[in-house]
C-alpha positions as CSV (number, residue, x, y, z in Angstrom):
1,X,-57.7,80.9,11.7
2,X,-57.4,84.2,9.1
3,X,-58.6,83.8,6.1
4,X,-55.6,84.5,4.2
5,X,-53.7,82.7,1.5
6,X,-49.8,82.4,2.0
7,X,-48.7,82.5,-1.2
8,X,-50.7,85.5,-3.0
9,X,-52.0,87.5,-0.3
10,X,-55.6,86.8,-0.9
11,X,-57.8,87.6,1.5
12,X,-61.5,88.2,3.0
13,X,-63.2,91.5,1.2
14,X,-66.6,93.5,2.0
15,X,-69.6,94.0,-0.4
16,X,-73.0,93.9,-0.4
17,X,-75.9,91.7,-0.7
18,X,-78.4,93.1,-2.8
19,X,-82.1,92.2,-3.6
20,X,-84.1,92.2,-6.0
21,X,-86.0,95.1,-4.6
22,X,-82.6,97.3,-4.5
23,X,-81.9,96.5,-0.4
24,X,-78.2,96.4,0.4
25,X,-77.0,94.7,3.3
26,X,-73.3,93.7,3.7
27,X,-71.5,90.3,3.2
28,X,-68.2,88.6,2.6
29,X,-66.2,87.1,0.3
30,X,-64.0,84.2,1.3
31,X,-60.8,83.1,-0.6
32,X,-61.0,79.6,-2.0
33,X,-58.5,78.3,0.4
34,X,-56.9,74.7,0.6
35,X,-54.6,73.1,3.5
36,X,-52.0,71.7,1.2
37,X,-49.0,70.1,1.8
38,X,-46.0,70.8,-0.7
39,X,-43.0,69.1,-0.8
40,X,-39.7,71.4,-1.2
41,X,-37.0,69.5,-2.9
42,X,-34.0,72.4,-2.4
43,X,-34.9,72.0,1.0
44,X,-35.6,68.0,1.1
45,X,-38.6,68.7,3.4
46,X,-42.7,68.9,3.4
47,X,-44.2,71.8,4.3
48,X,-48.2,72.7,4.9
49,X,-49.4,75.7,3.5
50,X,-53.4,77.4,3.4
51,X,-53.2,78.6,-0.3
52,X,-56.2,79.7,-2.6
53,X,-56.7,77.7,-5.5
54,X,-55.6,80.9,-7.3
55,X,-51.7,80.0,-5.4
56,X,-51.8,76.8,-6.6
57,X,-52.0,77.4,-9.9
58,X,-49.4,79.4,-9.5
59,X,-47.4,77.2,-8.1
60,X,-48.1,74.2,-10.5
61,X,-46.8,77.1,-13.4
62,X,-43.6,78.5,-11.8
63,X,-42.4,75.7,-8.9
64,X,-43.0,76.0,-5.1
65,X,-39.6,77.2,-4.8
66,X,-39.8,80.2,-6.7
67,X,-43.5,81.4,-4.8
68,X,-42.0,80.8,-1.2
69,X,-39.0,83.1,-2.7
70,X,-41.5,85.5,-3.7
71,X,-43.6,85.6,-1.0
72,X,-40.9,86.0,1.5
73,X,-39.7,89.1,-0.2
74,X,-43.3,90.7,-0.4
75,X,-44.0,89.8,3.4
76,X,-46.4,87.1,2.8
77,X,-44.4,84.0,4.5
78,X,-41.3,83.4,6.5
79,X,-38.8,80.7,5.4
């Protein structure tokens, strides 16, 4: 499964564990991601999407229809 969320683009970045003595070793940081299922009324159908909590506030502010639109046209989803 990637680690990637659908509607924002989100996904796992690099950095760096550091001690307190100054010692670097590398880590990750994972997206807060959610299965969720959204229901679509212009298409009278549910669908499931893996969304950081970051996408669904977005959603909850400008409608699920309007963030599958624009995540179709920056190459995010497929409708």
């Amino acid at each position: 499964m990637s680690k990637v969320c659908e509607i924002t683009g989100k996904r796992v970045i690099t950095g760096n564990h550091v001690s307190h003595s100054n010692i670097k070793t590398k880590r990750k940081f994972y997206p807060n991601l959610q299965i969720k299922k959204f229901y679509v009324p212009e298409e009278d159908a549910w669908i499931t999407l893996k969304v950081s909590a970051h996408g669904i506030r977005n959603i909850n502010k400008k409608g699920i229809y309007a963030c599958l639109v624009e995540a179709e046209k920056n190459g995010l989803l497929r409708l």
